[in-house]
Backbone atoms as SQL, in Angstrom:
CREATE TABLE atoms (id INTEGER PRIMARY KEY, chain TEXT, resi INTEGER, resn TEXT, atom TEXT, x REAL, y REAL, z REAL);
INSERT INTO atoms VALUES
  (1, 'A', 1, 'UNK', 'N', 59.901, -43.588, -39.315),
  (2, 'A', 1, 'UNK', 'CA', 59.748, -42.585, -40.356),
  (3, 'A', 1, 'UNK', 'C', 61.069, -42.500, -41.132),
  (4, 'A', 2, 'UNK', 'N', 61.222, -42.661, -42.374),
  (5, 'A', 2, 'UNK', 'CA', 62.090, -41.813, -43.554),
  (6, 'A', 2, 'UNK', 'C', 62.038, -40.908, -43.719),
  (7, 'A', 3, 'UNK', 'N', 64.184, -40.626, -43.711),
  (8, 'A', 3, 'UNK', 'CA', 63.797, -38.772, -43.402),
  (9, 'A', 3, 'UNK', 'C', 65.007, -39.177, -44.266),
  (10, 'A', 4, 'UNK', 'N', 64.208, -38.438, -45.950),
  (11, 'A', 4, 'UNK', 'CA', 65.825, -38.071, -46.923),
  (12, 'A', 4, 'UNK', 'C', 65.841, -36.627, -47.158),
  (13, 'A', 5, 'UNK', 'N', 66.796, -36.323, -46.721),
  (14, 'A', 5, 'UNK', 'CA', 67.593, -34.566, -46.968),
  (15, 'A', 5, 'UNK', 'C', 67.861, -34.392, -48.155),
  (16, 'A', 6, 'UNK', 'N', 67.778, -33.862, -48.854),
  (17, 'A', 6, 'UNK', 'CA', 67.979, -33.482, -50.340),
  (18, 'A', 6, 'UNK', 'C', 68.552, -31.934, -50.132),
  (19, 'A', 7, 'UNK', 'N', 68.524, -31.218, -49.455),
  (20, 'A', 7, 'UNK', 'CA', 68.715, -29.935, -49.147),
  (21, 'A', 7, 'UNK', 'C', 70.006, -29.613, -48.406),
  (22, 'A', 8, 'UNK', 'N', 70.755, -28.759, -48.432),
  (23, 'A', 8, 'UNK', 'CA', 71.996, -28.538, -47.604),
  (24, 'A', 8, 'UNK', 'C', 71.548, -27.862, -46.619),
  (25, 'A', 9, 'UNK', 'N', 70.515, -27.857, -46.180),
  (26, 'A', 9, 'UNK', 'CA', 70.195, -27.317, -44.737),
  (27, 'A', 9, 'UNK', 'C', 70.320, -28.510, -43.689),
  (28, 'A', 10, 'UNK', 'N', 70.572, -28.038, -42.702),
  (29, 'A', 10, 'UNK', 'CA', 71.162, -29.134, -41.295),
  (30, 'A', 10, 'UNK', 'C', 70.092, -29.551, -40.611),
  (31, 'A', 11, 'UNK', 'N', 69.508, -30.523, -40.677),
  (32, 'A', 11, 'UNK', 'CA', 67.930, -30.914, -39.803),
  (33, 'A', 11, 'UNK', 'C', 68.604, -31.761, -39.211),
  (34, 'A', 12, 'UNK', 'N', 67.791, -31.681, -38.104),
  (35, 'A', 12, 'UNK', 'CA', 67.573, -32.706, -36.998),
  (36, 'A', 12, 'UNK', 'C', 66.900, -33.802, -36.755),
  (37, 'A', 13, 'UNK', 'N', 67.191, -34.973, -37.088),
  (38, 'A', 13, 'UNK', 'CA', 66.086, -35.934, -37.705),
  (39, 'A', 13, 'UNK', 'C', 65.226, -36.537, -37.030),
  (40, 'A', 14, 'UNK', 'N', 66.016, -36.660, -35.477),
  (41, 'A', 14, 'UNK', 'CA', 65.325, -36.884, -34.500),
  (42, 'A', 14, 'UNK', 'C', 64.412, -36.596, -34.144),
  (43, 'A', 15, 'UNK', 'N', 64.330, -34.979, -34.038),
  (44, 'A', 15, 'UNK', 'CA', 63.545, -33.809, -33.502),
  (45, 'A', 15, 'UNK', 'C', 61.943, -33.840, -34.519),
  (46, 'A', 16, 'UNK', 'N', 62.050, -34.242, -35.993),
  (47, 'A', 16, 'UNK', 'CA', 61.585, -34.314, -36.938),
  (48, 'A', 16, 'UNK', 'C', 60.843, -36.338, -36.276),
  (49, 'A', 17, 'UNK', 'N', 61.665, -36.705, -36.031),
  (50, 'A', 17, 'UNK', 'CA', 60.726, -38.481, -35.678),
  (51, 'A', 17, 'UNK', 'C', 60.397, -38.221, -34.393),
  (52, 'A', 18, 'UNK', 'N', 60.293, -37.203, -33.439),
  (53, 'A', 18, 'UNK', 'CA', 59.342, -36.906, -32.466),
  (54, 'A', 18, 'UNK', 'C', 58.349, -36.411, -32.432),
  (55, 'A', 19, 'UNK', 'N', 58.238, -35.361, -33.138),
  (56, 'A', 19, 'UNK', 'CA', 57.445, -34.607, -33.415),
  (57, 'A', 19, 'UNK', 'C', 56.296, -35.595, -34.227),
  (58, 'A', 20, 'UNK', 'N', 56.690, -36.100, -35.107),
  (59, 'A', 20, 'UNK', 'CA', 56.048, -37.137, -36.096),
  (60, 'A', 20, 'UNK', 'C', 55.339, -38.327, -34.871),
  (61, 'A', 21, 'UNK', 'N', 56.089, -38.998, -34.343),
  (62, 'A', 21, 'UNK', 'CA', 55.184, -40.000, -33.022),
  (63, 'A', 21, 'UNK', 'C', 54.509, -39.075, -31.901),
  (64, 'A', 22, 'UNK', 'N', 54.704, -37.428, -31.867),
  (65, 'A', 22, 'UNK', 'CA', 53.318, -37.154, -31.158),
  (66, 'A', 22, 'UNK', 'C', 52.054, -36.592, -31.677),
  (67, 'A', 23, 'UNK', 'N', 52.784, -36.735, -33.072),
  (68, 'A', 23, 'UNK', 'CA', 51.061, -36.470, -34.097),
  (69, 'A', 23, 'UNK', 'C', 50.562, -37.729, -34.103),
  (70, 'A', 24, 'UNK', 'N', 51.101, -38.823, -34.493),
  (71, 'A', 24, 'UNK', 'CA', 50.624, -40.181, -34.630),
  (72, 'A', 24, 'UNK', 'C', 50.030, -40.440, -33.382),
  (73, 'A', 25, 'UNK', 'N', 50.008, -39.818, -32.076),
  (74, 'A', 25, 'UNK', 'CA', 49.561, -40.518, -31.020),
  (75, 'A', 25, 'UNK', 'C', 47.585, -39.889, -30.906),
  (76, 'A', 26, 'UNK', 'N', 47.839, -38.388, -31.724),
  (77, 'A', 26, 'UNK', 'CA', 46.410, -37.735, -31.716),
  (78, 'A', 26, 'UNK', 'C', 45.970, -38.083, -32.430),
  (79, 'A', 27, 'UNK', 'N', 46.157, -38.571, -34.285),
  (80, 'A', 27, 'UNK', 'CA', 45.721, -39.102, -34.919),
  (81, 'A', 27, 'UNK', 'C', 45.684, -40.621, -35.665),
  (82, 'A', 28, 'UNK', 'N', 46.565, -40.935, -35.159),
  (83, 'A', 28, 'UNK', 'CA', 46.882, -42.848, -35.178),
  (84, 'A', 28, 'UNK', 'C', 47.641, -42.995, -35.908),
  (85, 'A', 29, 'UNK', 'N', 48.460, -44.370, -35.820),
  (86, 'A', 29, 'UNK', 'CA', 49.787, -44.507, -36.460),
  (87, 'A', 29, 'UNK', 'C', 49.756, -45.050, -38.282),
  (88, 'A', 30, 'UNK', 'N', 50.937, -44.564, -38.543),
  (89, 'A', 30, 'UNK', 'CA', 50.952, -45.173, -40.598),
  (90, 'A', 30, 'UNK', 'C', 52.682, -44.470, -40.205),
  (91, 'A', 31, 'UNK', 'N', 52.962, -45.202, -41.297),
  (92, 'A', 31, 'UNK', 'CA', 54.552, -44.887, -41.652),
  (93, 'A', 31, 'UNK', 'C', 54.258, -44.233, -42.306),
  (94, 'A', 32, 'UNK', 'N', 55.500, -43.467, -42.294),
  (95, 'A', 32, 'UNK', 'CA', 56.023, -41.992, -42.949),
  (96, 'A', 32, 'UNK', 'C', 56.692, -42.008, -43.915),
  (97, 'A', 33, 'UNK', 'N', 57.044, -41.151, -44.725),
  (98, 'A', 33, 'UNK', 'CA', 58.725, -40.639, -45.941),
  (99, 'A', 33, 'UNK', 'C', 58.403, -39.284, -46.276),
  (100, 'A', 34, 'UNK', 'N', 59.399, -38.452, -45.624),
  (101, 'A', 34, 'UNK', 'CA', 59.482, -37.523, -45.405),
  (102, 'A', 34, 'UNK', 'C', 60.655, -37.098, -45.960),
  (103, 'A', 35, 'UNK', 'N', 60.263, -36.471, -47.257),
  (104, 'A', 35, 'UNK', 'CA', 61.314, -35.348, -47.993),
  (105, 'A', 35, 'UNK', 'C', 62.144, -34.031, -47.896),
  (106, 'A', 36, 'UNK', 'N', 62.851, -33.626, -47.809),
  (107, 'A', 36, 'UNK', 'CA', 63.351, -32.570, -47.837),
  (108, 'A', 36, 'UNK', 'C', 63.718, -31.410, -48.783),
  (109, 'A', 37, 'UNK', 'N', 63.119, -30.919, -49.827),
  (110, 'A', 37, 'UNK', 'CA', 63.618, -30.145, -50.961),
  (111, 'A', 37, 'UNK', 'C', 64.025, -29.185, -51.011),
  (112, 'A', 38, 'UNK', 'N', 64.730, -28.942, -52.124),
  (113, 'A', 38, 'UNK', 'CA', 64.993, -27.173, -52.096),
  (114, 'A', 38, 'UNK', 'C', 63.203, -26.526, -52.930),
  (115, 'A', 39, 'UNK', 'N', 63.153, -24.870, -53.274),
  (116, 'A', 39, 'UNK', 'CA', 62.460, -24.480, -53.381),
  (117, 'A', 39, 'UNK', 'C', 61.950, -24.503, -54.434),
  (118, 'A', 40, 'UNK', 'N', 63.001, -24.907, -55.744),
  (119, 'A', 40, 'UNK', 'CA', 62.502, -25.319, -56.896),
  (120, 'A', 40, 'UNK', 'C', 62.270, -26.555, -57.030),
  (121, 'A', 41, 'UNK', 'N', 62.564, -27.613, -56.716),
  (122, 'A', 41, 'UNK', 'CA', 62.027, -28.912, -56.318),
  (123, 'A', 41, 'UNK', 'C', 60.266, -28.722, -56.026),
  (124, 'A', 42, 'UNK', 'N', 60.602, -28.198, -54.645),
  (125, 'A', 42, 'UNK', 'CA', 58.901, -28.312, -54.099),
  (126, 'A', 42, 'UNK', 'C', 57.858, -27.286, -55.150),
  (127, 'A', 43, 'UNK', 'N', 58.442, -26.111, -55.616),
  (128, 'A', 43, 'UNK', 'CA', 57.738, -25.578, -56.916),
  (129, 'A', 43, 'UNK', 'C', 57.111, -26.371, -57.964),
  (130, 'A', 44, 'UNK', 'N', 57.894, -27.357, -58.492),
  (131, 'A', 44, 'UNK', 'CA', 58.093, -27.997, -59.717),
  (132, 'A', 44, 'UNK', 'C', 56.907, -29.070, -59.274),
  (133, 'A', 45, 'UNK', 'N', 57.188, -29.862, -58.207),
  (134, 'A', 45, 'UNK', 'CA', 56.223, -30.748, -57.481),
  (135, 'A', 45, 'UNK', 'C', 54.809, -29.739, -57.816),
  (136, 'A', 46, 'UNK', 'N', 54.706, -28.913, -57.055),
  (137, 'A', 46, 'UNK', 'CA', 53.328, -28.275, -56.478),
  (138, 'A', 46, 'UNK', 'C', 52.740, -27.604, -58.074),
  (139, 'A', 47, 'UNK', 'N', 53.458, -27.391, -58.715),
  (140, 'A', 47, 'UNK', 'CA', 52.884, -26.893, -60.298),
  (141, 'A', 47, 'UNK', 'C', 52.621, -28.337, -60.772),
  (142, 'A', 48, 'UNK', 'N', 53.176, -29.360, -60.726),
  (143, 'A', 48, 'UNK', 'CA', 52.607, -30.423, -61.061),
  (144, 'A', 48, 'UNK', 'C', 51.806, -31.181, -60.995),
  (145, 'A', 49, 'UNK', 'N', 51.273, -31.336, -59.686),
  (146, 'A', 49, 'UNK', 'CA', 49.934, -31.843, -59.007),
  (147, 'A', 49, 'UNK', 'C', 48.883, -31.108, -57.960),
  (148, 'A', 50, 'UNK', 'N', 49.329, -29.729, -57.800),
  (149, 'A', 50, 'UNK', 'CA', 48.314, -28.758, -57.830),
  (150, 'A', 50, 'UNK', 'C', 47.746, -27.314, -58.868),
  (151, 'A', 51, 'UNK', 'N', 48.874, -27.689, -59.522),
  (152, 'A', 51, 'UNK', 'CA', 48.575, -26.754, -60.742),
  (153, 'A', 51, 'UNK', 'C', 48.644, -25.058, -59.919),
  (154, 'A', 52, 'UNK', 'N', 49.681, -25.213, -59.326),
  (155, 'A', 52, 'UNK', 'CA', 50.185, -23.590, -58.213),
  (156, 'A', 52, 'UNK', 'C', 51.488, -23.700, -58.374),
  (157, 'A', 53, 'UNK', 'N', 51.929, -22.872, -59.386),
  (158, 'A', 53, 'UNK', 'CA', 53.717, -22.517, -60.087),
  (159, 'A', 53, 'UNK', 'C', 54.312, -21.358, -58.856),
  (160, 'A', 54, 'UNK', 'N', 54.563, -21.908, -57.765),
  (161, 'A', 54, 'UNK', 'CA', 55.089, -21.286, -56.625),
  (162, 'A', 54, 'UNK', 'C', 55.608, -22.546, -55.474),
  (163, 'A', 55, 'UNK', 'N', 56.280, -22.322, -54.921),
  (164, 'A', 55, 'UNK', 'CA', 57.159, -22.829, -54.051),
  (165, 'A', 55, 'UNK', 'C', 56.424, -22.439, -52.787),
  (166, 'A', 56, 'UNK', 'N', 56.301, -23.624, -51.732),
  (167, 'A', 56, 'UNK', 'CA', 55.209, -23.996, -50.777),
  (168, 'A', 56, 'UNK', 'C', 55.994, -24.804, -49.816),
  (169, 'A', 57, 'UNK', 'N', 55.394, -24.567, -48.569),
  (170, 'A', 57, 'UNK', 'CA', 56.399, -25.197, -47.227),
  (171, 'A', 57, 'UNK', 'C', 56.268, -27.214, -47.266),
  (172, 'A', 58, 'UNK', 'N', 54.636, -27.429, -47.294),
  (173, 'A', 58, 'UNK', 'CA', 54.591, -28.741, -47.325),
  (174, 'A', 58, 'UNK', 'C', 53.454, -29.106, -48.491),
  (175, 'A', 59, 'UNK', 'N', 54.197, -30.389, -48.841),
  (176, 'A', 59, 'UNK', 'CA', 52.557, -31.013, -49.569),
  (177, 'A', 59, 'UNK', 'C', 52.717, -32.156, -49.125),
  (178, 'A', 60, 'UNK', 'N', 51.842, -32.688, -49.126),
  (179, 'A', 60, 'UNK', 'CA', 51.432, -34.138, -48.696),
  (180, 'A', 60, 'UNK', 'C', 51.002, -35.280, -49.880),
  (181, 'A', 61, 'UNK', 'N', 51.084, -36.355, -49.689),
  (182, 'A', 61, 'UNK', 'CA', 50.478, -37.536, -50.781),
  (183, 'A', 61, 'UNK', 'C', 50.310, -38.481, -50.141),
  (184, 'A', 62, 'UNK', 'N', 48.678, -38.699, -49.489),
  (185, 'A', 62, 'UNK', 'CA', 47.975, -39.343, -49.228),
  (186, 'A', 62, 'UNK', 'C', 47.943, -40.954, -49.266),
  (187, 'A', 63, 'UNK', 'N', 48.469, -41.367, -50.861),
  (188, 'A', 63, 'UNK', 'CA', 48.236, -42.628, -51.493),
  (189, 'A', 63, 'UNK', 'C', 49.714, -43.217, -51.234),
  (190, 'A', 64, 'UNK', 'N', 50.839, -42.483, -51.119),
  (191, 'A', 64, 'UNK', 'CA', 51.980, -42.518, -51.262),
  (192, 'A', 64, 'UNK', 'C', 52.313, -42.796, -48.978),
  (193, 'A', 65, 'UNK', 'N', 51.526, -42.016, -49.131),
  (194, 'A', 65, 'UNK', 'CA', 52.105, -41.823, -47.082),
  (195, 'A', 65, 'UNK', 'C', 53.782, -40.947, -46.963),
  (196, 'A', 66, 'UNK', 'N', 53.700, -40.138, -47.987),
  (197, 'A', 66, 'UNK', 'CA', 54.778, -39.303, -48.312),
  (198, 'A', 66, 'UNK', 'C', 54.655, -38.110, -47.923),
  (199, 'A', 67, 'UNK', 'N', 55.266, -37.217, -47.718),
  (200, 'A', 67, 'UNK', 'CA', 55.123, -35.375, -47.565),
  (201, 'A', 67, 'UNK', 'C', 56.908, -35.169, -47.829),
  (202, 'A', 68, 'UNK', 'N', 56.619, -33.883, -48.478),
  (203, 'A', 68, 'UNK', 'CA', 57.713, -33.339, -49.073),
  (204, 'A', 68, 'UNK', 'C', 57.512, -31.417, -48.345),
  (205, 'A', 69, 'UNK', 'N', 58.783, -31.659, -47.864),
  (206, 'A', 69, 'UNK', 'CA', 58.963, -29.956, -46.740),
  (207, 'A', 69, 'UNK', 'C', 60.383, -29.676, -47.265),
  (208, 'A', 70, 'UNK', 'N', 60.068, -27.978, -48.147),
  (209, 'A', 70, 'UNK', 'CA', 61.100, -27.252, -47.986),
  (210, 'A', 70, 'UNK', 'C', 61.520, -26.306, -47.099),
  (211, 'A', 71, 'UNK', 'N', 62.853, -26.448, -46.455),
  (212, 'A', 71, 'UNK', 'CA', 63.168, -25.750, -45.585),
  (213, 'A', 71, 'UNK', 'C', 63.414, -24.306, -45.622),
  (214, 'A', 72, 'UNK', 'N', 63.471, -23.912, -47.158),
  (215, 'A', 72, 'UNK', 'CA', 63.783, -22.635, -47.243),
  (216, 'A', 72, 'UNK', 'C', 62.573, -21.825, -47.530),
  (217, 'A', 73, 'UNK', 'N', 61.490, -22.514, -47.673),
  (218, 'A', 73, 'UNK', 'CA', 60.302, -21.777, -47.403),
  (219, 'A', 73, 'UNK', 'C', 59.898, -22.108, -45.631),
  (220, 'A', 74, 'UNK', 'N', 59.897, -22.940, -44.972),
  (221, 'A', 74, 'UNK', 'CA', 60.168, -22.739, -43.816),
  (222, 'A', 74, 'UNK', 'C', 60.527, -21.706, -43.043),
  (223, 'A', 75, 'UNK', 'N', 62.131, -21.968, -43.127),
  (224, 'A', 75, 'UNK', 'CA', 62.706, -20.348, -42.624),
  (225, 'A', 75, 'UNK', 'C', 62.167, -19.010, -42.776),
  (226, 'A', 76, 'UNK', 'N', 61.947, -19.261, -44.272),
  (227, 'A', 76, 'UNK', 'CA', 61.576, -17.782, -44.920),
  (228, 'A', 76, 'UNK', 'C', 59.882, -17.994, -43.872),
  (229, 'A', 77, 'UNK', 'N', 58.728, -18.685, -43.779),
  (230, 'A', 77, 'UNK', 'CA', 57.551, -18.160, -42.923),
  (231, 'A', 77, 'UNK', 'C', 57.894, -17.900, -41.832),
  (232, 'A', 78, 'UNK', 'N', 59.091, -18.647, -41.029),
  (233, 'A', 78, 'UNK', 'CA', 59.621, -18.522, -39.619),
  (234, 'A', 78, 'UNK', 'C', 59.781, -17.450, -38.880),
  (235, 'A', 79, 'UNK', 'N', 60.467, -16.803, -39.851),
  (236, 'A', 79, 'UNK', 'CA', 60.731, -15.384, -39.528),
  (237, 'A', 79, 'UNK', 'C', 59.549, -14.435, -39.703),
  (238, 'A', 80, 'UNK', 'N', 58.691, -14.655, -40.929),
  (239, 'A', 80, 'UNK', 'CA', 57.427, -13.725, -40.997),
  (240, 'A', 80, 'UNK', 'C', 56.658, -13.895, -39.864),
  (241, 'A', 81, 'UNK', 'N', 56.497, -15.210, -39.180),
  (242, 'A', 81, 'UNK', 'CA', 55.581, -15.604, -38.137),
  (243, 'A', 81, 'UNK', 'C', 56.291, -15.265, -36.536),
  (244, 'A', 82, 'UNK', 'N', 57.777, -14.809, -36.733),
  (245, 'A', 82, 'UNK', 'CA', 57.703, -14.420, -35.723),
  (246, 'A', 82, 'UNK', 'C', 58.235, -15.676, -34.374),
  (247, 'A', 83, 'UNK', 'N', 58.196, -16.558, -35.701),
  (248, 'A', 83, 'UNK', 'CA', 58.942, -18.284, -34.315),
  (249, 'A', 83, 'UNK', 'C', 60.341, -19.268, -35.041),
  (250, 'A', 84, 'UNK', 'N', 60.595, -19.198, -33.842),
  (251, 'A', 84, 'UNK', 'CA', 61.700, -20.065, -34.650),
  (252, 'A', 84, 'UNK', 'C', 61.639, -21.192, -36.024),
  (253, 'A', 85, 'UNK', 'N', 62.656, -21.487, -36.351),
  (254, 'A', 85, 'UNK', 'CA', 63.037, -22.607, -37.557),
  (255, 'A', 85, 'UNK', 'C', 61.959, -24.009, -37.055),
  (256, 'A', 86, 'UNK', 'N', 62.218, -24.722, -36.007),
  (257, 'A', 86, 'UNK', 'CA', 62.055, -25.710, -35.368),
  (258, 'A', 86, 'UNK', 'C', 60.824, -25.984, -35.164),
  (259, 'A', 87, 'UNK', 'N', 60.346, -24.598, -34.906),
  (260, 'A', 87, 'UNK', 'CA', 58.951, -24.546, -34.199),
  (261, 'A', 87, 'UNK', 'C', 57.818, -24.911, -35.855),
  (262, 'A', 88, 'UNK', 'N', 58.782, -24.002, -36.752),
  (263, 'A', 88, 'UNK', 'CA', 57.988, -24.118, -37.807),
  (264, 'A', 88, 'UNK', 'C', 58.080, -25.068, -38.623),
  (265, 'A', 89, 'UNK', 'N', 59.211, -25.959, -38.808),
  (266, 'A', 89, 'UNK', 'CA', 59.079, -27.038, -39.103),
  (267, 'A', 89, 'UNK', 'C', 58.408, -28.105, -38.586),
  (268, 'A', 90, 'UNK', 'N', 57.954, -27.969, -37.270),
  (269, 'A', 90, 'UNK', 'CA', 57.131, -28.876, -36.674),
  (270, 'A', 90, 'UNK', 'C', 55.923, -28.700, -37.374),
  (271, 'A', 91, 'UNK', 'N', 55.450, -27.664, -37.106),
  (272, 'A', 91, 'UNK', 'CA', 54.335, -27.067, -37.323),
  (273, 'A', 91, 'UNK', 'C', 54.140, -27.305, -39.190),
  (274, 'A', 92, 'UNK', 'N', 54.635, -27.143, -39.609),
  (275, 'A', 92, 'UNK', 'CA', 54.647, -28.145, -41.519),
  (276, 'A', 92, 'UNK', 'C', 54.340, -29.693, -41.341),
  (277, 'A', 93, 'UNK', 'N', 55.665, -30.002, -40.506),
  (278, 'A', 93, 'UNK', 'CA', 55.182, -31.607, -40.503),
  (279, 'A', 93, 'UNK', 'C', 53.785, -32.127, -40.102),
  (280, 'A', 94, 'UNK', 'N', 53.450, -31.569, -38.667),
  (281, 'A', 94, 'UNK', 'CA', 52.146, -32.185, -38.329),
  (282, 'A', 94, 'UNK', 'C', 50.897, -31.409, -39.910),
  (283, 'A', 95, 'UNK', 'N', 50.946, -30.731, -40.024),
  (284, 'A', 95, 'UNK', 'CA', 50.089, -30.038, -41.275),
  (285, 'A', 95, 'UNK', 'C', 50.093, -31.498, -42.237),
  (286, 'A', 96, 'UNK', 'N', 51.514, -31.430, -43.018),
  (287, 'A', 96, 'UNK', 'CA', 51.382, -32.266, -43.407),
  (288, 'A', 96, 'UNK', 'C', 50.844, -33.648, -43.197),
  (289, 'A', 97, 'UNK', 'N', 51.220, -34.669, -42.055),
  (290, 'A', 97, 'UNK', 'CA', 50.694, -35.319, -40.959),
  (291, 'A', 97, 'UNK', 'C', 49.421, -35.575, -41.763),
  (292, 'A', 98, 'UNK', 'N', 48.755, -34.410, -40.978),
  (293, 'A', 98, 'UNK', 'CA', 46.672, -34.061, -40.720),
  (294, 'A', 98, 'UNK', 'C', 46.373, -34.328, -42.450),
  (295, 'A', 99, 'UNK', 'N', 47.010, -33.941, -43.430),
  (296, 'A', 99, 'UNK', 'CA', 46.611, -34.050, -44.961),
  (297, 'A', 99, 'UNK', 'C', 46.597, -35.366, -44.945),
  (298, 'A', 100, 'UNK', 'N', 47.573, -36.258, -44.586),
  (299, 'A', 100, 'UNK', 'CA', 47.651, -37.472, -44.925),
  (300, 'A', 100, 'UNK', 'C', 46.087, -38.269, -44.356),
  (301, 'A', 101, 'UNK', 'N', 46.034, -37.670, -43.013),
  (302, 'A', 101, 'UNK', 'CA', 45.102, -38.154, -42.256),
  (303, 'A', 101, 'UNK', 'C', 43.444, -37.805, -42.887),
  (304, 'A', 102, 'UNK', 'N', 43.779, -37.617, -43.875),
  (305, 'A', 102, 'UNK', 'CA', 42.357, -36.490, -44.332),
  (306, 'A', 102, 'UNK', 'C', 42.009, -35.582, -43.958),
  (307, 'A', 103, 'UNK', 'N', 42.027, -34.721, -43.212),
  (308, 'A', 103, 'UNK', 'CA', 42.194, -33.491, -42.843),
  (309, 'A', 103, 'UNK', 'C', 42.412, -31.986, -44.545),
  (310, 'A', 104, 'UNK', 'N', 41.785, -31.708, -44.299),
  (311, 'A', 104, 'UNK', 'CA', 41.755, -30.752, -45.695),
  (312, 'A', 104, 'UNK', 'C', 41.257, -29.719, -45.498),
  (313, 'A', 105, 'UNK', 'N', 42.128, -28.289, -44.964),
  (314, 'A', 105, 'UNK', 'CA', 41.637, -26.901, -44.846),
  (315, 'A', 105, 'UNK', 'C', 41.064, -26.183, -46.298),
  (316, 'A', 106, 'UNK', 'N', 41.561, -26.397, -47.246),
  (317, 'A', 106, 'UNK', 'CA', 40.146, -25.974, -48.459),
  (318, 'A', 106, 'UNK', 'C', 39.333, -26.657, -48.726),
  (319, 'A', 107, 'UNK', 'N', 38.956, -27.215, -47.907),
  (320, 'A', 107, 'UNK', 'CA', 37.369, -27.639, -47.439),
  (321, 'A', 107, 'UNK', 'C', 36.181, -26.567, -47.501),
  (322, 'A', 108, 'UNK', 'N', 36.632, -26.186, -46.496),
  (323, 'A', 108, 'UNK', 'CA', 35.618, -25.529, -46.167),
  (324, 'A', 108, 'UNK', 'C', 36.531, -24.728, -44.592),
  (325, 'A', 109, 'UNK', 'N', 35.772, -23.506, -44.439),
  (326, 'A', 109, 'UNK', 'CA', 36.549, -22.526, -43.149),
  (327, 'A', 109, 'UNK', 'C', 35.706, -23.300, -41.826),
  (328, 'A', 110, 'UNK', 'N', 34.818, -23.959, -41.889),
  (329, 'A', 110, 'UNK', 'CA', 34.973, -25.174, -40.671),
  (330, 'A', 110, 'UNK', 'C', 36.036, -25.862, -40.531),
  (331, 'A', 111, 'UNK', 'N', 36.744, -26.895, -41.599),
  (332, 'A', 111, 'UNK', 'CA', 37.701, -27.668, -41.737),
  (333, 'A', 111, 'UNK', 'C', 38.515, -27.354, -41.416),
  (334, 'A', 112, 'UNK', 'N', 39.160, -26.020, -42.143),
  (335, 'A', 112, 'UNK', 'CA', 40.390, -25.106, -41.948),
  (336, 'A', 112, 'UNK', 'C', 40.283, -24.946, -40.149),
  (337, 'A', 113, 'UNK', 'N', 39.647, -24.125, -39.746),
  (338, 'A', 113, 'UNK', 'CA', 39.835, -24.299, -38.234),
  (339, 'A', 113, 'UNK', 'C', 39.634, -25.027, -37.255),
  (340, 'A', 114, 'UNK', 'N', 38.866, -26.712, -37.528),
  (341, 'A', 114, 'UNK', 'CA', 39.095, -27.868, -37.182),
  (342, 'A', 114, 'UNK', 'C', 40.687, -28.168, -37.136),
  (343, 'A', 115, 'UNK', 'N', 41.437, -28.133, -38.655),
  (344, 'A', 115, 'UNK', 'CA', 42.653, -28.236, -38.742),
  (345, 'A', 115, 'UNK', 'C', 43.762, -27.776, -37.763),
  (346, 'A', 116, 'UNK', 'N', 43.450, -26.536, -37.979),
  (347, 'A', 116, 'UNK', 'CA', 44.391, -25.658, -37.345),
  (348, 'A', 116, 'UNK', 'C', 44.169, -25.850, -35.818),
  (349, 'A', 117, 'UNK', 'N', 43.221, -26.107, -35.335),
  (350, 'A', 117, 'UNK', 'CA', 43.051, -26.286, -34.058),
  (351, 'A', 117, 'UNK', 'C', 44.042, -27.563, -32.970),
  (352, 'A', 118, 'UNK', 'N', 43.818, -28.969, -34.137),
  (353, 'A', 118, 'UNK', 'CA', 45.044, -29.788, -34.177),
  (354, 'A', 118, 'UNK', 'C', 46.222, -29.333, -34.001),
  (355, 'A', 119, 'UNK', 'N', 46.562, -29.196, -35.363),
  (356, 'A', 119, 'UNK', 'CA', 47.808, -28.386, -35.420),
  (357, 'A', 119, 'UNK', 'C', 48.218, -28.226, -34.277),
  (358, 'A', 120, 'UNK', 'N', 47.536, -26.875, -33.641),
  (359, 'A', 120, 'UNK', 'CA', 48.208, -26.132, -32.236),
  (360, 'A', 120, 'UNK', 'C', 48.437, -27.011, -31.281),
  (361, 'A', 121, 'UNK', 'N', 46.894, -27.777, -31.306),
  (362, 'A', 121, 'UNK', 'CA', 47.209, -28.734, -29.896),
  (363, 'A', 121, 'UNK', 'C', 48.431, -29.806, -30.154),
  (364, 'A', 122, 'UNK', 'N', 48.915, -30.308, -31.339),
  (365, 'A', 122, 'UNK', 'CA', 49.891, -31.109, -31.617),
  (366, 'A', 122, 'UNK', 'C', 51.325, -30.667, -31.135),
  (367, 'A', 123, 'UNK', 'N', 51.223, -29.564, -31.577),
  (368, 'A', 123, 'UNK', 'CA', 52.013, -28.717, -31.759),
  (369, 'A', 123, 'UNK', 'C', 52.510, -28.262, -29.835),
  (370, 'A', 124, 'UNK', 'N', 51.577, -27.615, -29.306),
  (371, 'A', 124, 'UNK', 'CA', 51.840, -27.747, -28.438),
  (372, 'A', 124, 'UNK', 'C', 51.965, -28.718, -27.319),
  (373, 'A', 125, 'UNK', 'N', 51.872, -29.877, -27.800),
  (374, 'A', 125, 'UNK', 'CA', 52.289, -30.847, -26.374),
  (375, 'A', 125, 'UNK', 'C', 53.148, -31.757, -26.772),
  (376, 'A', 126, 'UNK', 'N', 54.059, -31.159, -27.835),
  (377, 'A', 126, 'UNK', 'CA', 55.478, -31.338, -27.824),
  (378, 'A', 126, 'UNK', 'C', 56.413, -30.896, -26.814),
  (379, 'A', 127, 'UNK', 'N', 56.825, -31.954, -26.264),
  (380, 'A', 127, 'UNK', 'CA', 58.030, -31.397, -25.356),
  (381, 'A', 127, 'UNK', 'C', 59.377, -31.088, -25.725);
């Protein structure tokens, strides 16, 4: 996996290419590139190809095998949710991950909690 920082926040890149090979093991392997932005970056992105002028934790691009995660929307849910930085950056990446994989919670509220159900289990059998 490609991991470019664009952000002056301190990631762990490692922690970020583990997390990434135990999603790949539930949903099967593809290379990665994995962005890092600040909040107007990922704004500017997400008004551009979702037509939503707000700043968003992850998006994904499918065709590309790309996802782009800002950390400062990160932090900022981290704390609303109540879990650490780490936890929630995991928890973006595999999201992101599952988009790539086709996976699409505005689907439909089947999908969405198909999704999310991943997620957790991904999520949790991280060591």
């Amino acid at each position: 996996m490609d991991i470019i920082n664009l952000t002056p926040h301190r990631i762990d890149k490692s922690f970020l290419a583990r997390i990434a090979r135990q999603a790949k093991k539930f949903v099967g392997q593809q290379e990665i590139s994995l962005v890092l932005v600040s909040a107007q970056k990922i704004q500017e992105i997400n008004k551009k190809y979702r037509r939503q002028n707000k700043p968003t934790d992850v998006l994904s691009f499918a065709g590309l095998n790309e996802i782009f995660i800002c950390p400062q929307v990160v932090k900022k849910q981290a704390k609303e949710f109540g879990v650490s930085f780490n936890r929630e950056l995991a928890r973006a990446l595999i999201h992101g991950i599952l988009h790539l994989k086709g996976y699409d919670h505005e689907k439909s509220r089947k999908e969405a909690e198909r999704m999310r159900k991943l997620e957790e289990k991904i999520l949790n059998s991280v060591k």
